[in-house]
N, C-alpha and C positions, 0 to 999 in steps of 0.2 A: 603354470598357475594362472599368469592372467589371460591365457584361451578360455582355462575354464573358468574362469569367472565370465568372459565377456558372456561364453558359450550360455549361462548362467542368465545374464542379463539378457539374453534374448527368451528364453524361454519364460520372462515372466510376461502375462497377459496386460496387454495394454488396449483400454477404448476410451470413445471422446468422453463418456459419463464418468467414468471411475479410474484412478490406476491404481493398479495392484500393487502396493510398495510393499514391504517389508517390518516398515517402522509404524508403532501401533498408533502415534499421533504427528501431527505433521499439518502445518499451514503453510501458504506458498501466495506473498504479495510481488502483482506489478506495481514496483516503488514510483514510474511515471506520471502513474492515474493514481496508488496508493488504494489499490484493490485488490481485494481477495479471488485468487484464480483457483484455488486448490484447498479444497480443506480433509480430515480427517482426524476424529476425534476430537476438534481442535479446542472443545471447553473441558474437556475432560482433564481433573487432576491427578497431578501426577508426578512419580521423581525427575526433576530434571536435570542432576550432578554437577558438571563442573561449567552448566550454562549459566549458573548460580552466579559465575562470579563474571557477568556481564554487568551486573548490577554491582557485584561488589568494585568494578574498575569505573564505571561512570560517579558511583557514591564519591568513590576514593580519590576520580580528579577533580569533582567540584567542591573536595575540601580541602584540599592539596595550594598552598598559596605559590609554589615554585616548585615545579618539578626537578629541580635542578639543587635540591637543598639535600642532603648527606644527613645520613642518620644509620645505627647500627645494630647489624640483626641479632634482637633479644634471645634469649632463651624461650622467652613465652611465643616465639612466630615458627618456635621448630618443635614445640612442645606436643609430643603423642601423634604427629603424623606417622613415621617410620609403623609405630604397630595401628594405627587404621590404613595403612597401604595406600595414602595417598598422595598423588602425583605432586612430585615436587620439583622447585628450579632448581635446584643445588645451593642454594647460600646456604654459607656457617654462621655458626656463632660467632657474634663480635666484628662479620665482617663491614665496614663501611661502604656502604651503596647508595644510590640517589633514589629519590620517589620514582624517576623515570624505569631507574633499572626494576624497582620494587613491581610497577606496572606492565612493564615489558614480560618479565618472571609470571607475572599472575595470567597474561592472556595467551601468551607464547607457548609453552609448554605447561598453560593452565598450573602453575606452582600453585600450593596453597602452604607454603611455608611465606611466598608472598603474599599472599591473602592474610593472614595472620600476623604478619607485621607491620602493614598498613593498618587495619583493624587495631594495632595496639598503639601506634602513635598517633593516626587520627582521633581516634575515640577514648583510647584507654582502654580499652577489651574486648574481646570479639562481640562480648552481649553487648554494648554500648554502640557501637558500629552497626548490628545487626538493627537496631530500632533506627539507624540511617536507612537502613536500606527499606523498612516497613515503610518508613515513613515517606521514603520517594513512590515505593508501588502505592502508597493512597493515592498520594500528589496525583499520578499519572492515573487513576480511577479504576487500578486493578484489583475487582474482588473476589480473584480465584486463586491466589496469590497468598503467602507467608513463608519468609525465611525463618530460619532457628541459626545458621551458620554462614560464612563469608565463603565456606568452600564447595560446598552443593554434599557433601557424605552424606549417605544417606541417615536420617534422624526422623522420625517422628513427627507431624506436625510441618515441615521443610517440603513443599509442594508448589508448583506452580501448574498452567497448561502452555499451548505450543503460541497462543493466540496474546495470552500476556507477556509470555517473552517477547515475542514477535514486537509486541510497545514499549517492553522495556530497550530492547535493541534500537528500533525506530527511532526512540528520544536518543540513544548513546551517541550515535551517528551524526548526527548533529552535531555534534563537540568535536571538534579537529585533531585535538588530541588523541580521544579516544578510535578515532574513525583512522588515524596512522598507523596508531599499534596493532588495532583489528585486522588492517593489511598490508600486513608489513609479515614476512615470512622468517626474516632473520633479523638477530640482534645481539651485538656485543657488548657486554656490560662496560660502564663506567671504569672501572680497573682492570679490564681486558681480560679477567679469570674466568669467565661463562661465553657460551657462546649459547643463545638459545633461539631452539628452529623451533616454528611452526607447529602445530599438532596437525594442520594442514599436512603438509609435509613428511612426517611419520606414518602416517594412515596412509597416503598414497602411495609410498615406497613400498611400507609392508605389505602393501595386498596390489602393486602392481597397476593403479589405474592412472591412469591419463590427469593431467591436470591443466582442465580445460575450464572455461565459462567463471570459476569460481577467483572471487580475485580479495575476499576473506572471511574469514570463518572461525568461528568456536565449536570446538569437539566437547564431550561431554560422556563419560562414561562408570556407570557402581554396580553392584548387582542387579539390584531393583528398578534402576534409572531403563537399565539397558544401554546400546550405542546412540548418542544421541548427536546432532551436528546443530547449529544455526552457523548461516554462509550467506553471502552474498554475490551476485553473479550479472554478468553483463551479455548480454547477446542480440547482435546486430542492435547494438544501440540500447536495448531493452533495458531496462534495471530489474532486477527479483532480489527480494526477499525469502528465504526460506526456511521454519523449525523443525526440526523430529526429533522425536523422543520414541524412546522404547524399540529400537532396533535389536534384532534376539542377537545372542552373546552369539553365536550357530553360526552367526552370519557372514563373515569375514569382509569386514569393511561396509557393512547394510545401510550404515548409515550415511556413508557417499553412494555408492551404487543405487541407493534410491535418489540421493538428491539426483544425481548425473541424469537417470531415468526422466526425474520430472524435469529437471532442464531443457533435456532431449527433445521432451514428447513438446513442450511448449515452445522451446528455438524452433523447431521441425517444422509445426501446425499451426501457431499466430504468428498474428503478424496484424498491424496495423493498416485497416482498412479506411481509405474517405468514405462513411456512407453520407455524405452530403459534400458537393464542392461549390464551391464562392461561385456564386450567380447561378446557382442552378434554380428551377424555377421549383418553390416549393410546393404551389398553390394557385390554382386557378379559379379566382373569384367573378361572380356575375357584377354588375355594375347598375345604379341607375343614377336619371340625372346626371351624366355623363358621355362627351364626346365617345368615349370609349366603351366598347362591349364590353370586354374581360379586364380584369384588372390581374396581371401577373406577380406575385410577391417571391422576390429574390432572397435567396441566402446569401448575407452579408459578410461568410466566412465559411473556411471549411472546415468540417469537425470529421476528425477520425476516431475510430473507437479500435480497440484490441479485440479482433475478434478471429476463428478459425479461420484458416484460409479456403477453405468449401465456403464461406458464405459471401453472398452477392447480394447486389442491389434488389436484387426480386426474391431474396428472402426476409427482408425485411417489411414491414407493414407502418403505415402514415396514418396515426388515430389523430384527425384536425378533430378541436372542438372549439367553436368558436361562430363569430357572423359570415352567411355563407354570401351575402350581398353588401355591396359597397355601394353607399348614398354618398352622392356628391359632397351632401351636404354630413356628413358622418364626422365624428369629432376625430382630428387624430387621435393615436394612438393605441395602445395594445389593442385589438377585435379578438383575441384567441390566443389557442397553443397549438403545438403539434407535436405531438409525443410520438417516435422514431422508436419502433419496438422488434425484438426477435423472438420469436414466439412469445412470452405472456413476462418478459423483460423488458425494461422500457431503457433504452439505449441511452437516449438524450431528448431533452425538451427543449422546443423552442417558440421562444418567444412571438407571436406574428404582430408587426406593426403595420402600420396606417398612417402614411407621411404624407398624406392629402398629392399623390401625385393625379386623381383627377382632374379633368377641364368639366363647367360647365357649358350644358346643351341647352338654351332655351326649347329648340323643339321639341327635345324629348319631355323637359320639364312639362308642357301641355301638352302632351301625348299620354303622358304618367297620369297627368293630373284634370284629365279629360273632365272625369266624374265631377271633378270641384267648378275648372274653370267654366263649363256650357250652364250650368245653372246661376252660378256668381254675374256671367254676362248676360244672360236672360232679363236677371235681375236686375242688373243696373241699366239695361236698355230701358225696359218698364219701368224703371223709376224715374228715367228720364223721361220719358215719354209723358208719363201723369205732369210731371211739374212742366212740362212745355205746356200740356192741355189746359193745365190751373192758372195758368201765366194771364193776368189781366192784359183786353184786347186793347189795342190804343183807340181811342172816340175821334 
């Protein structure tokens, strides 16, 4: 089974423009720069299941005053999942657990019997809880965006894209808390009676693939959703970001074998290049009124960007715009920019200063100023000249 899959993953089409994945939407950030390297579909709305309760676990720790505080699973947090078939941690009724365990259950094995019990003693209800959660997607200025439930089932109206999760994720991560349990593969409840692993971890046993680059992740999976993943991954240093949604049921694990894909293709092919290093000369400007012909302007840093590793210094293009001559006498400061572009991309801009490192040249100054000074001296000879001639003679 896992030849054929790999066998599998090699036979899909991969170039630098497009990759062929599997999954119908899918954004892909370097978290370094916090740039989008990969998109597809990525405004597009859509079911995204038990990604839902990424949101429902950052709402739930920042109203949570002690993770550490005990409380007991209601009837209403196990109410009507078993007949909507969805994924649950195992707590019973009446059992005693902590907010931690409660949190751990909701992102671990994606519980939504934990979802539903948070939801009831945060809020009082799942509808009460759920306008927590609208209310953070405003906050964070997502308008493609509306929950209806804390556990992603599929409902009517309960939509997101790959590009909003992607923000809601971004903000979770930031919270310590939430950014532990995100990667954290295993965990044993408070009263030692659960043990719950990863959905990481299930998905990659079941279909046999490697578990590489990825260090955590939310699964996500309903009819309608499809296989969906958001993960997160480190490679040679790198940091990524990655959503999909709508992985076909078909697929046997589509929703990592794509991420892995796009890992691959991008560990493989970028890689951080200097297109500018500290002192290199940016620009060669003419001078005048000055000892100096050319006036050299140095890069006071080096900048690297993420870019493919086919690209070199002489695929890049130097749009200066700016003064192309230096007067001695020139104010400091900014003369221009220089925008660093790859084809019709503008890389990075840079600022060009003017630190008056000039000397002046009196000879060039009257060599410059020929035109001025031979008539100014014409003139003041002859003006002298009259007033010597007007000069009363002494008797």
């Amino acid at each position: 089974m896992k030849y054929l899959i790999i066998f599998l993953f090699l036979l899909i089409p991969i170039n630098v423009n497009a990759l062929e994945i599997n999954s119908k939407n899918a954004i892909l950030y370097n978290m370094n720069d916090d740039t989008i390297l990969f998109e597809k579909e990525a405004d597009s709305k859509t079911y995204i299941a038990s990604l839902t309760k990424i949101m429902t676990g950052i709402v739930a720790i920042e109203n949570i005053k002690d993770i550490n505080d005990t409380v007991t699973i209601p009837y209403y947090g196990l109410e009507g999942l078993i007949e909507a078939n969805a994924a649950i941690a195992g707590f019973k009724l009446n059992q005693k657990v902590t907010y931690e365990d409660l949190l751990y259950g909701l992102l671990l094995p994606s519980g939504a019997d934990a979802a539903k019990t948070l939801a009831y003693y945060i809020a009082g209800s799942e509808e009460n809880f759920v306008k927590l959660m609208n209310d953070k997607a405003a906050y964070l200025g997502l308008t493609d965006t509306n929950f209806v439930n804390t556990t992603g089932l599929d409902i009517d109206n309960h939509y997101s894209t790959v590009k909003d999760v992607s923000v809601i994720l971004k903000y979770a991560l930031k919270n310590d808390i939430f950014k532990k349990i995100y990667t954290s593969l295993e965990y044993i409840t408070s009263d030692n009676s659960l043990t719950f692993k990863s959905s990481f971890l299930e998905y990659t046993n079941r279909f046999n693939l490697e578990r590489k680059y990825i260090y955590g992740s939310k699964t996500g999976y309903t009819d309608k959703a499809g296989y969906c993943l958001s993960s997160i991954a480190n490679i040679n240093g790198v940091e990524y970001l990655l959503i999909t949604t709508g992985a076909s049921t078909k697929s046997n694990g589509g929703n990592f074998i794509d991420a892995y894909m796009i890992y691959d293709y991008y560990g493989n092919n970028y890689s951080y290049i200097n297109i500018v290093n500290e002192n290199d000369t940016l620009l060669t400007l003419d001078t005048k009124n000055s000892k100096q012909d050319k006036l050299e302007i140095k890069a006071n840093k080096t900048i690297s960007k993420y870019l493919n590793n086919t690209i070199t210094k002489e695929n890049l293009i130097y749009d200066y715009d700016g003064l192309t001559e230096i007067d001695y006498f020139t104010d400091k400061g900014q003369i221009g920019t220089l925008n660093i572009k790859l084809d019709n991309e503008i890389l990075t801009t840079i600022p060009i200063i003017y630190n008056g490192e000039l000397s002046f040249s009196l000879l060039k100054f009257f060599i410059n100023n020929l035109i001025i000074v031979i008539p100014t001296a014409i003139i003041l000879f002859l003006t002298i000249l009259i007033i010597f001639k007007l000069r009363p003679k002494k008797s």
